[in-house]
C-alpha angles and dihedrals in degrees: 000000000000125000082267100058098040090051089046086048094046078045100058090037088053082055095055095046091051089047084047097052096043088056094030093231101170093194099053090040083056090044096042094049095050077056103048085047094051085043089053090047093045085056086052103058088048097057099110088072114103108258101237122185095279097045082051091049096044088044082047087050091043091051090047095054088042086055085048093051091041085056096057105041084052084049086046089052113039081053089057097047085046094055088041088054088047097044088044093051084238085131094056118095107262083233137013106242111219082038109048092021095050114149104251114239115216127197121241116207115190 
């Protein structure tokens, strides 16, 4: 396989993570991701070609849809760190103030 046609591979597979993150298909995220690693391995043993003007513009591609995927699994994750914090009350006030920080009255006797 030649640099190309591991970039253009890397490429496609981005695609298909990025497809599988926006469903939330589990199974072709797992499947996509096992593509987009062995495209990343096929570059780099092609790393000893020279880089011309169209392998610099398909790496660029491929940097640009791994930014895109990074994106949504931080999206992905900061939502579900949001709902655990709901569902684990770590988003309530530890106290209600007006109830808990009530001034004390104390009785005065002359």
């Amino acid at each position: 396989m030649t640099r190309r046609d591991a970039l253009i591979h890397l490429i496609d597979s981005l695609h298909a993570e990025i497809a599988a993150l926006q469903t939330s298909d589990i199974a072709a995220l797992e499947c996509a991701t096992a593509a987009k690693l062995a495209g990343v391995e096929a570059v780099a043993a092609n790393d000893d070609q020279p880089l011309d003007e169209e392998l610099r513009g398909l790496a660029g591609e491929a940097q640009r849809l791994n930014e895109t995927a990074r994106i949504y699994v931080n999206l992905m994750a900061a939502n579900v760190r949001r709902r655990i914090d709901q569902l684990g009350g770590g988003g309530l006030p530890a106290y209600r103030p007006g109830i808990a920080a009530a001034p004390m009255r104390m009785a005065y006797s002359a």
